[in-house]
N, C-alpha and C positions, 0 to 999 in steps of 0.2 A: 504494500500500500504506500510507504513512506517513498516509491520511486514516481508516485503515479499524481499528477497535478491535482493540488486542493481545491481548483476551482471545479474539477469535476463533482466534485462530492459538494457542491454550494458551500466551501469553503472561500471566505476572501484570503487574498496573497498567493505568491506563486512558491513557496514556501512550507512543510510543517513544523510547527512549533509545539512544544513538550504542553502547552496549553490547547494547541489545535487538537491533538491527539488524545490527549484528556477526555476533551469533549465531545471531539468524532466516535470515540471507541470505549465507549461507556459498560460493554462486554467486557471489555477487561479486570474489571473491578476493582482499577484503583483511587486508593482516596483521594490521593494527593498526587503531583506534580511530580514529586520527587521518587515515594513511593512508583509511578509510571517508568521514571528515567532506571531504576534499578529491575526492572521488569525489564527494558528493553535490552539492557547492558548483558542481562541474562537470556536474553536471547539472539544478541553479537549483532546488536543494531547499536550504532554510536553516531554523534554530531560531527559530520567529518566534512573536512574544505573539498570545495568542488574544482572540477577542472574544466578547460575548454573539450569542448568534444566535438566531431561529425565523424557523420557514417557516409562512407562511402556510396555516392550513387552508383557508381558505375554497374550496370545491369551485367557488364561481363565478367567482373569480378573475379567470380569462380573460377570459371575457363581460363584468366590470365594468369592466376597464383597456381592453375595447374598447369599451364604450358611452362611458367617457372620450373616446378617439381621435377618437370620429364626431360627440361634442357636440362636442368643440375644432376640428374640420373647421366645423361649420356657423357655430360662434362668428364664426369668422376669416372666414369670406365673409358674415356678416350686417352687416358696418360699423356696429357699436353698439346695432342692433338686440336682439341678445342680449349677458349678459356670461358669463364663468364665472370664478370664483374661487374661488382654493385655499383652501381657512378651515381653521383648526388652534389648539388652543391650546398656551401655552408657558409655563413657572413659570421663575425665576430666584430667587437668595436672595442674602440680605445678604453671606454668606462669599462671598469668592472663590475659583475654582473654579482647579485647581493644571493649569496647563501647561505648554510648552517654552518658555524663551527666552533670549537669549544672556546668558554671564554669564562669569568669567574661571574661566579651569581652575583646579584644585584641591579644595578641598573646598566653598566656596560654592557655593550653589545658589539659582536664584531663589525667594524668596518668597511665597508669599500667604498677606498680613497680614490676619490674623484677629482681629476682635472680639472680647470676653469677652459681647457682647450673643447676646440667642436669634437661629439661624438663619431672620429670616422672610422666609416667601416672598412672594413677588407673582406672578401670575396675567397674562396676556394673551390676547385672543383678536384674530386677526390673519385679514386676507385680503388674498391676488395675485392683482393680477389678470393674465391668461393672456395679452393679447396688449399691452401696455404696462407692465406691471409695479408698476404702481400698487400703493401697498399703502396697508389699513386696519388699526386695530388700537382696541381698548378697552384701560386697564390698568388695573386692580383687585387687593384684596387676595384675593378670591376670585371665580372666575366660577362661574355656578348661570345657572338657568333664566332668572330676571330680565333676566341681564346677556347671554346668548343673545342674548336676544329683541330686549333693548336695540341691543346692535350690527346684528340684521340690520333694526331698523328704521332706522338710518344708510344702509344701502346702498342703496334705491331713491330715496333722498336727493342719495347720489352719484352717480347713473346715471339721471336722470331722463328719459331718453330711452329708456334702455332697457326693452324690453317684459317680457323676463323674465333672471332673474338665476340664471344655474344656481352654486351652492355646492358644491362638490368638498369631501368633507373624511370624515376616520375613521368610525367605528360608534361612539363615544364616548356613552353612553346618553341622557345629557342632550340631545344633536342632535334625538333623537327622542322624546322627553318629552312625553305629550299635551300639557302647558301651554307646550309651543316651538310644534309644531303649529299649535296653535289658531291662532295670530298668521297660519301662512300661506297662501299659497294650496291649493287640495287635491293630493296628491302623488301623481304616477305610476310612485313607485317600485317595479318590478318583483321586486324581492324580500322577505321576509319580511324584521321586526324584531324582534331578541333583545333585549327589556327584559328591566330584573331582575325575579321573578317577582311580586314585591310590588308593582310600582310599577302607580296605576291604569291601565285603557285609555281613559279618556275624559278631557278636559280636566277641572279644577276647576271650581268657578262662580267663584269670584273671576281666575281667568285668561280665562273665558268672558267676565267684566264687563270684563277692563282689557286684553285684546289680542282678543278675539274679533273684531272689525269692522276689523281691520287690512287681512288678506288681501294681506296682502307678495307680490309677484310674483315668488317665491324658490322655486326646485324645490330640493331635495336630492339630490346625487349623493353615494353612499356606495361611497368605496374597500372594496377587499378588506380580511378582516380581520388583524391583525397584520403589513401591511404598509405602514410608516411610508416608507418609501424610494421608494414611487409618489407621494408626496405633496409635489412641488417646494417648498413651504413648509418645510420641515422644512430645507432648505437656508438659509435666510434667519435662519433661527433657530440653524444652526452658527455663521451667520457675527457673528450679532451674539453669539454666545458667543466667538467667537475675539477682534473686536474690543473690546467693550465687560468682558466680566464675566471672562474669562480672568485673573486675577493682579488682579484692577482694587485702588484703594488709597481703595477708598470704603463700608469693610463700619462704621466708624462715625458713618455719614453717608447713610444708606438712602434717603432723600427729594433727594441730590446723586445718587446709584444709579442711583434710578429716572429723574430728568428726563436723564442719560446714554443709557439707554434709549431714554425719548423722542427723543432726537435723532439718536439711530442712525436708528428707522423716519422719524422724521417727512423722510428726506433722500429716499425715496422715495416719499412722498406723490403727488406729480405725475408718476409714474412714471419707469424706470427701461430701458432697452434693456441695459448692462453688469448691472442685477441679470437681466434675463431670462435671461441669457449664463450668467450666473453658477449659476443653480438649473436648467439646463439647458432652460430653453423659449426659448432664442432662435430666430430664423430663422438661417440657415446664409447666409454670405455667397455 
C-alpha cells in the first residue's frame, strides 16, 4: 500500500504519513502513532529517502538485453576473435561532489572545499572491455563527433587481432550521427534510429573526405533506452566518483583533477579480473 499514491484512496498529498496511515488502516489496531511506527519496523517497512527513477520505455527492451547475452556468449568462446565493449560517456567538474565520510560527532561535518572559480567540466569517453576488463578512455573538454570517431579509431589499434569489435553503449545521438557512421563498417542494427529531427541523414562531404575510407570493424550495439543500469560501465564511473572526485581537495587545481583521473582509469589499462567482479561481469568462482 505504502508504494501506491494517497490520493487514490481520497487521501490529500502525494505522500504517507505515520498519521495518514493511522487513519487509513484503522484494521490495524493501533492506538497510537508510534505504537503504528513499531508495527511497521516489525514488519521491514521504514521512512526511507527517495530517488530519481524511470522505467524504461523502450518496447524492445527485452530482445536488446538478449541480443546483448548471445553477442557476450559468442564473445567469450571466440578467444579474441571478436571483442565487445561497454563504451559510455562520463563528465566530472572542478567542485567536489558532497558525500559520506567519517568525521567527529557534533556539529562538524565533512567538507567539500569549493572554488570561487567556474564549475568546469570535463568530458570522457570510456570502454570495458567484457571478458578482461580492460578499459579505454579519451578525456577532453568536450566530446562531439570528432572525438567519437577519434576514440573508436584507437580501438582496432588495440585489438589488432580482433576481426570485429562489437561496442555496447546508450542511444546517445551522437553514437549514431551520419559523420560517426561514415568512419564504420556498414551496420546491422536491427532497429530503427531516433535522431533529432534536424540532424542530416547522410554523412557530410568533409566527414566523407576525413573518415570515409576508414571502415573501422566496429558494429554498434544499442542498449534499451533510458536504461543506464544494463550498462556495467556506469559502475566504473561510480566508483571512480566514490574514489577520486567525492570530497576531493583539488577544485583549484583542475589540471592536478584531471591527471587524478587519469590515474584512476589508467590502473586498469591492462585489465582488470577484481574491476570485472566489481561492475558485475565477472565469472563466478
Amino acid at each position: 500500500m505504502v508504494r501506491r499514491d494517497p490520493r487514490l484512496f481520497g487521501i490529500a498529498g502525494t505522500r504517507w504519513t505515520l498519521a495518514k496511515i493511522h487513519e487509513y488502516c484503522a484494521w490495524l489496531r493501533t492506538a497510537t502513532p508510534g505504537g503504528l511506527s513499531r508495527l511497521l519496523a516489525r514488519l521491514e517497512i521504514s521512512w526511507k529517502r527517495g530517488r530519481p527513477h524511470i522505467h524504461s520505455p523502450d518496447v524492445n527492451d527485452t530482445a536488446k538485453l538478449a541480443r546483448v547475452a548471445t553477442l557476450a556468449e559468442q564473445v567469450r568462446a571466440a578467444r579474441g576473435r571478436l571483442v565487445l565493449l561497454y563504451l559510455d560517456e562520463f563528465t566530472f567538474y572542478r567542485q567536489p561532489t558532497v558525500a559520506h565520510a567519517w568525521e567527529e560527532h557534533g556539529h562538524d561535518q565533512p567538507r567539500a572545499e569549493r572554488s570561487y572559480r567556474s564549475d568546469t567540466p570535463t568530458r570522457v569517453v570510456g570502454a570495458l572491455n567484457l571478458v578482461d576488463g580492460r578499459t579505454h578512455y579519451r578525456r577532453r573538454s568536450k566530446i562531439g563527433v570528432a572525438e567519437v570517431v577519434g576514440f573508436y579509431e584507437d580501438l582496432p589499434t588495440a585489438y589488432p587481432q580482433a576481426e570485429q569489435i562489437i561496442a555496447v553503449q546508450d542511444n546517445w545521438p551522437v553514437h549514431t550521427h551520419p559523420d560517426v557512421l561514415v568512419a564504420l563498417q556498414e551496420q546491422n542494427d536491427p532497429w530503427p534510429t531516433h535522431n533529432p529531427p534536424d540532424w542530416p541523414t547522410e554523412p557530410s562531404a568533409g566527414a566523407q573526405k576525413r573518415w570515409g575510407q576508414l571502415r573501422l570493424p566496429i558494429q554498434i550495439v544499442r542498449l534499451p533506452t533510458y536504461a543506464s543500469w544494463t550498462n556495467p560501465i556506469e559502475k566504473l564511473w561510480r566508483k571512480l566518483q566514490g574514489e577520486v572526485l567525492h570530497l576531493h581537495r583539488l577544485a583549484d587545481n583542475l589540471e592536478a583533477l584531471r591527471k587524478e583521473v587519469d590515474t584512476f582509469l589508467d590502473q586498469f589499462a591492462k585489465g582488470s579480473l577484481d574491476l570485472l567482479h566489481y561492475v558485475g561481469l565477472g565469472v563466478p568462482d
